[in-house]
N, C-alpha and C positions, 0 to 999 in steps of 0.2 A: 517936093517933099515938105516946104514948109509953108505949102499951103495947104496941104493937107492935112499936118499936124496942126496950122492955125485952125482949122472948120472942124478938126476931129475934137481939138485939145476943149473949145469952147461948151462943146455938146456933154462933154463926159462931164465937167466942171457942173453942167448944167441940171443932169443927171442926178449927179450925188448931192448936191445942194438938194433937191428936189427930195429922194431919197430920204435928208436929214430934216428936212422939212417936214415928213409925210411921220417918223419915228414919235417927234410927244405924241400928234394926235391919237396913235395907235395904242399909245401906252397909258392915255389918259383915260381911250375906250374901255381898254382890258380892265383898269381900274377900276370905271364903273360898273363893268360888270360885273366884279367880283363883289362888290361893294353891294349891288340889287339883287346878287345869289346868298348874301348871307357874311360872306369869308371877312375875317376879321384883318384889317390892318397892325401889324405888330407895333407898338411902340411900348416906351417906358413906362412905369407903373410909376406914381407919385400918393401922396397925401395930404389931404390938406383937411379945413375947419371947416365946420357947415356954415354957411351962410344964409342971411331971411331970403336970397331968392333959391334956395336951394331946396328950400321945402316941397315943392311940387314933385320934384324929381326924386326926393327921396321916398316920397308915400308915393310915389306909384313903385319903384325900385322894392320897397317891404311889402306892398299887397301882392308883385309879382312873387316873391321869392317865400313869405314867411304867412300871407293870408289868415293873419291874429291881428290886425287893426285895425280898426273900423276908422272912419273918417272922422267921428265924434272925439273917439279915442284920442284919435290922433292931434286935434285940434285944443284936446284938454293937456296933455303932454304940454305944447306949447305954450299953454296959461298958468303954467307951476309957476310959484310965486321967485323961484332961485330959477328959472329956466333964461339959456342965453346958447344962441343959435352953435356959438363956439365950443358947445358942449359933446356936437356930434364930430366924429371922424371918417372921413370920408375918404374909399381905398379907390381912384381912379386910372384907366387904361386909357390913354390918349382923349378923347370926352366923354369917355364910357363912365358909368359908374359901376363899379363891380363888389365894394363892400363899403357896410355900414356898421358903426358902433356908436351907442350914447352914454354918455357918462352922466349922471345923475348924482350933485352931490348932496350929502347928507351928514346928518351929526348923530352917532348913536351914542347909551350909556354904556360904558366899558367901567367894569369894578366901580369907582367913586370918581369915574373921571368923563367927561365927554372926547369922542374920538371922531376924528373928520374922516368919513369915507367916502367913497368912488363907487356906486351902484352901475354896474356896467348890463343894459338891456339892449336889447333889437340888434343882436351881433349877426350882421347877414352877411352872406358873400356867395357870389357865385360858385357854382356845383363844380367848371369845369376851373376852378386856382384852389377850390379846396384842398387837394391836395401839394400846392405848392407852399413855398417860402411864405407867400403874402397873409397868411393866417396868421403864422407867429410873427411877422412885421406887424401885422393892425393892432395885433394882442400886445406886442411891445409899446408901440407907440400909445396905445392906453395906458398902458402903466405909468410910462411916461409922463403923459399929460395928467392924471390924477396925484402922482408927486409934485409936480408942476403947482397945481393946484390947492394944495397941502394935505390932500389926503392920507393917511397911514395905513388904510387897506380898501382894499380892492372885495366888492360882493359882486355875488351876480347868481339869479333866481336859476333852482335847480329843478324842481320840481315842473311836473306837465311834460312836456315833447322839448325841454330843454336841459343841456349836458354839460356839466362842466369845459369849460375852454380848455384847458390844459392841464398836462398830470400834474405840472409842480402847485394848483388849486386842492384845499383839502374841502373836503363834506362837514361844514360845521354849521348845525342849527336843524332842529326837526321839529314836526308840529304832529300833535296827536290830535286824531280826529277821531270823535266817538260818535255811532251811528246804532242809532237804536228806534223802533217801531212808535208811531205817535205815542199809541195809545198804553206802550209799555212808560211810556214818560211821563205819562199825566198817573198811571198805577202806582208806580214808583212814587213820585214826588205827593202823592196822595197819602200815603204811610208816615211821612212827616209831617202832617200836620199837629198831633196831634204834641210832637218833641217841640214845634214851634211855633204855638199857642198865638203870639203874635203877628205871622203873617197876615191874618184877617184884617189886621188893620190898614194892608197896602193894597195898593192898586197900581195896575200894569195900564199907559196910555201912550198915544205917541208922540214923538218928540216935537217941540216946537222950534221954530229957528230961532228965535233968543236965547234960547239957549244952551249955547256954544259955550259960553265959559263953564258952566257944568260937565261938561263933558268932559273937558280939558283936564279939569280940576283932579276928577276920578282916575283918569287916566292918568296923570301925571303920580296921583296918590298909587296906582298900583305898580306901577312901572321903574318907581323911584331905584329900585336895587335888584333888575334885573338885568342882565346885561347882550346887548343888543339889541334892544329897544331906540326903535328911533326917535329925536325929538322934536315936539312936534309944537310949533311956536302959533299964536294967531292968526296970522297971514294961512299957512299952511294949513290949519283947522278950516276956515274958510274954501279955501280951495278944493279942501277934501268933501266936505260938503257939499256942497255946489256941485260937483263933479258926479255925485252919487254913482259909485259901486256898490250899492247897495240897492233894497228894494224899499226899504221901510227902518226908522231907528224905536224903537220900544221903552222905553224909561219905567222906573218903578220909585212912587213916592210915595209918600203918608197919607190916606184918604181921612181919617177919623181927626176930626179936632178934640175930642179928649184924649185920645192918644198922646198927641204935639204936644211938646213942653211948652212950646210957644205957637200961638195961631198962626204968626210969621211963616213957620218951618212948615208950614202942613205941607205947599208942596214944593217944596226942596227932593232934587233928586238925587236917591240915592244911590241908581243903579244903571246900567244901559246896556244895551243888544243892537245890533247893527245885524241885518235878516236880509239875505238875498235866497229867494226862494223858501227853501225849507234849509239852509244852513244858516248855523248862528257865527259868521266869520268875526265877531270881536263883541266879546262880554265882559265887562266891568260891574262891578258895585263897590262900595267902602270895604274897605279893608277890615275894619271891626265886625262887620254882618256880611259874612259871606254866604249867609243863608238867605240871604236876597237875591239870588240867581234863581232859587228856584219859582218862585212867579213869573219872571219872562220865561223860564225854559215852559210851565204849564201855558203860556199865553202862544210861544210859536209853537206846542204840540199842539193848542185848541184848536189854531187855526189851519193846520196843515191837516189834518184829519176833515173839516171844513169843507178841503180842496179836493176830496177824497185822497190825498197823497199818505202815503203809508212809513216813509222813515224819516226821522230828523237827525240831521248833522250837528254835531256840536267840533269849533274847531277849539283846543283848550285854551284858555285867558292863559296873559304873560301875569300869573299873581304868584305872591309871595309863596312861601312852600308850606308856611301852617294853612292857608285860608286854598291852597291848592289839594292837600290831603282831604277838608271839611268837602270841597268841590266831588272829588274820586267818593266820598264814603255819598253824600245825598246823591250823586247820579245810580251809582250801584251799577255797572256797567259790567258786562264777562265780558275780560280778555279779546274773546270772538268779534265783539264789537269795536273793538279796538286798531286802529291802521298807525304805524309812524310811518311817514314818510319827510327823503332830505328835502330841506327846503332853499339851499341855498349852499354855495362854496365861496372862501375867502382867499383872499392873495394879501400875501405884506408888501403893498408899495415902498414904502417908505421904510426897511427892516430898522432902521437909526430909529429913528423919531418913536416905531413900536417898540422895539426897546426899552429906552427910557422911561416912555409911557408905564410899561409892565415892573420893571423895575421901581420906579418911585412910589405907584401905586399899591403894589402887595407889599416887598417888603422893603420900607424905606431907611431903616435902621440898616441895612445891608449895602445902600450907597457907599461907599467913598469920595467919587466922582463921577461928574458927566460932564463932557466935550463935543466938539463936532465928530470927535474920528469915534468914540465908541463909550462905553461904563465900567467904571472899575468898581469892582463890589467885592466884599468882604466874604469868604465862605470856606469853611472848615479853617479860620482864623489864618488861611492865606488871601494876599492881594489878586483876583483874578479879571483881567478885562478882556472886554467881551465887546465886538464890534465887528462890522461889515471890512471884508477885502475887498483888492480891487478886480479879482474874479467875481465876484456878488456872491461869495460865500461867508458863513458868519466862524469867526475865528475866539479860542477861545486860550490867552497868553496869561500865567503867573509870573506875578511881581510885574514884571518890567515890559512893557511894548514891544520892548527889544528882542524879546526873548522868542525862540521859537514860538510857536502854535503849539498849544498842547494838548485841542481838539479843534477840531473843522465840522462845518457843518454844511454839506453841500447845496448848493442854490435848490434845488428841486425839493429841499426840505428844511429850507430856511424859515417858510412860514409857519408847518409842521411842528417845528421847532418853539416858535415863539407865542404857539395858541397852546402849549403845554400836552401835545400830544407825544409823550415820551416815553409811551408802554406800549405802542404801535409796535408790529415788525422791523419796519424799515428805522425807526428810531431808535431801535435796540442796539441797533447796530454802530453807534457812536463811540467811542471812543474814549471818557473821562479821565484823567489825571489819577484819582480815588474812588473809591465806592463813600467817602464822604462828602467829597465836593458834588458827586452825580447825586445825592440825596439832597443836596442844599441847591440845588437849581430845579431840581424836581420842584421844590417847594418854591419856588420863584413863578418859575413860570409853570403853574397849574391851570390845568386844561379848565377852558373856558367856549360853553355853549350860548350863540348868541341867537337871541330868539325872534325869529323876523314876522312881521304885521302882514297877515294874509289880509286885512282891509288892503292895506297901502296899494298891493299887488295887484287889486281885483281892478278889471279895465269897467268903463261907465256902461253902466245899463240902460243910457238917455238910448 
C-alpha cells in the first residue's frame, strides 16, 4: 500500500502542478484574444494635464471624434502666444484616451474693468461614457482648473454643431448677421452719396503688414466700452495675423492731399474689414466717422458680384450704440435679412471673485465691505451680505453672518444670478426679504450681454 500511494501520490502531485502550470498560459491566451476582437479591459478612469508628448495622440483622438481640425489649425492652436500644453485635460481609461477639453485663457472688458476667463473648446468624449458620470467629472475638473487659474468665468462657443455643456451654463452674447444681395449693397450705399459728399475723397486698399498698430488702435478705440470683448495685446495681434482666418484685410484712408489737413495723414487708416469669402467677419472704423464702413462694405459687394456670387454677409461690429444706429440706418436692411443667432454660454467659476468684481464695479457707493467669505452692501438702508455656501449656493444674510439666509440661490442659477438675468422664469422664483431690497439688487447686478469676436473663432484658411 505504500508503495502504491508513494508511485500514485507522486503522479497526481505531478499532474496538478502541470494543470497550474498550463492555467496563466490559457488565461493569457484568452486575454489576447479578447484584446484582437476588440473587448475592452475595465480599469479606473483618471485625469490628468496634457503634455508636449501628448500632442499626437490628442489630434488624432479629435480628427477621430470631432473632424473640425485641420492639422494647420491645429498646429496654430499650439503657437498662441498664452498657449501651455497644461492647458488641455485629458479624461483617460487605463491608456486609452476617451475625453478632451482645452481651456483657453483670456482677458475680456467687463463694464470698466478687465475680467480673467476660461474659454473652454474641443470638449470631446467618447459616445459610449457620454452618458456616464465622466462628462460632469471632465466639466468639473475644468472649472476647477480655470479657478485654479484665476479665471472668474467660464465661455465656450455655442454657435455651429456645438451645445452648451450643461444646464447650470446660460446663453449670453448673440451676433447679428446681415445678408443682403451684392448688388442691393452697392444700390443702397449709392443713395448716400450724395448725404456724404466726402466720401470721394477715400479709398479702399489692402492692408499691409506694418500695419498692425492701426489696427490695434481702431479696434481698441471701438471696443473701449463694450463688454465682452476680448483683449487683445501685440503679441496676440501678431499671432492673429499670421494665422489668417481670414481671406484678405481691406483698409480705407484719405486718397486726396487737399483733403489731409496734413500731407503726413493722407494715408493714415481710418477704417478696416477682415473678408473671408463674401463675409465681412470684423469691421471697424473711428468712432467719429462711422460713415466710413460704407466704402469697404461697396468694395466687398464690388468684388463679390466679380466672383459672380450673389449675397454679402455682414456680421455686426462690437461699436458703440450711436455709431451702431448710424451703421442699421446706412445699411437699410429688412428685418428678413436679418438672423441672430447664440454665440456663446458662460459659467461663474469663480462666484466670490464675480461678485466683487460686479459689485465694486456698478455700484461702488453700495459697498460696505469685501472679504474672502463674501460682500456686504448697503441696500434699502439695510446691511445685506451676500456670499457663496459651502453647498456652492449664493446666500443672501441681513445685518449679521450670523443670521439665517434670507434668500438662497441655488448652484444651477448662481451664474444666472450674477450676469443680472433676474426677469427669467426660473429667476422669479427667488425669494427676497422686500420688494425693496429685490429692486436694489436688480440694479446691482444688471443684465450684461458679452459680445464675442467671430474673427477670433474662425479656424486658418492656410
Amino acid at each position: 500500500m505504500s508503495l502504491q500511494s508513494a508511485s500514485i501520490l507522486p503522479h497526481r502531485v505531478a499532474v496538478d502542478s502541470l494543470k497550474s502550470s498550463k492555467r496563466p498560459r490559457s488565461s493569457l491566451s484568452q486575454k489576447q484574444q479578447r484584446l484582437r476582437y476588440g473587448a475592452r479591459v475595465r480599469s479606473e478612469f483618471r485625469l490628468s494635464h496634457g503634455r508636449v508628448g501628448d500632442h499626437l495622440l490628442i489630434y488624432a483622438f479629435l480628427q477621430s471624434l470631432m473632424q473640425s481640425s485641420s492639422e494647420s489649425e491645429f498646429q496654430w492652436n499650439l503657437d498662441r502666444p498664452d498657449y501651455e500644453p497644461t492647458q488641455r485635460l485629458l479624461l483617460w481609461r487605463g491608456d486609452d484616451l476617451v475625453g478632451h477639453i482645452r481651456l483657453t485663457r483670456r482677458m475680456i472688458r467687463w463694464r470698466n474693468a478687465w475680467l480673467p476667463t476660461c474659454d473652454l473648446s474641443e470638449f470631446a468624449l467618447l459616445p459610449e461614457f457620454a452618458q456616464e458620470d465622466q462628462r460632469a467629472r471632465l466639466l468639473q475638473a475644468a472649472v476647477e482648473d480655470a479657478a485654479d487659474a484665476g479665471a472668474l468665468l467660464l465661455t465656450c462657443r455655442t454657435y455651429g454643431d456645438v451645445v452648451p455643456p450643461d444646464s447650470s451654463w446660460i446663453a449670453n452674447g448673440r451676433v447679428m448677421i446681415y445678408s443682403e444681395s451684392a448688388r442691393t449693397f452697392l444700390a443702397h450705399c449709392a443713395t448716400f452719396n450724395e448725404q456724404y459728399p466726402d466720401l470721394k475723397h477715400f479709398r479702399v486698399r489692402p492692408w499691409r503688414y506694418v500695419e498692425q498698430r492701426e489696427l490695434a488702435e481702431i479696434y481698441d478705440a471701438n471696443t473701449a466700452q463694450i463688454d465682452g470683448t476680448p483683449i487683445r495685446d501685440e503679441e496676440y495681434w501678431r499671432w492673429l495675423l499670421t494665422r489668417r482666418g481670414f481671406d484678405e484685410i481691406l483698409v480705407v484712408t484719405i486718397k486726396s492731399e487737399e483733403y489731409a489737413a496734413n500731407p503726413e495723414t493722407q494715408d493714415i487708416i481710418l477704417g478696416y474689414a477682415f473678408v473671408r469669402g463674401n463675409d465681412i467677419v470684423e469691421m471697424m472704423v473711428v468712432p467719429e466717422r462711422p460713415e466710413l464702413a460704407l466704402p469697404l462694405m461697396q468694395r466687398v459687394a464690388a468684388d463679390a458680384i466679380e466672383r459672380n456670387d450673389h449675397f454679402v454677409r455682414l456680421f455686426r461690429p462690437a461699436w458703440t450704440f450711436p455709431s451702431a444706429d448710424v451703421l442699421d440706418r446706412l445699411l437699410g436692411l429688412s428685418d428678413k435679412r436679418r438672423s441672430c443667432k447664440a454665440t456663446q454660454a458662460v459659467f461663474a467659476a469663480d462666484p466670490l471673485g464675480l461678485l466683487e468684481v460686479i459689485c465694486q464695479e456698478t455700484e461702488p457707493h453700495l459697498v460696505k465691505s469685501v472679504d474672502n467669505a463674501g460682500v456686504e452692501l448697503d441696500l434699502a438702508g439695510q446691511g445685506v451680505w451676500i456670499g457663496p455656501s459651502r453647498e456652492d449656493r449664493l446666500e443672501m444674510k441681513k445685518r449679521s453672518r450670523r443670521s439665517k439666509a434670507c434668500c438662497m440661490v441655488p448652484p444651477e442659477d448662481v451664474t444666472r444670478f450674477l450676469c443680472g438675468c433676474l426677469a427669467d422664469d426660473r429667476s422669479s422664483k427667488i425669494e427676497f426679504p422686500t420688494a425693496a431690497i429685490r429692486r436694489e439688487v436688480t440694479n446691482v447686478f444688471q443684465p450684461v450681454t458679452l459680445w464675442r469676436s467671430t474673427l477670433d473663432d474662425l479656424p486658418s484658411s492656410n
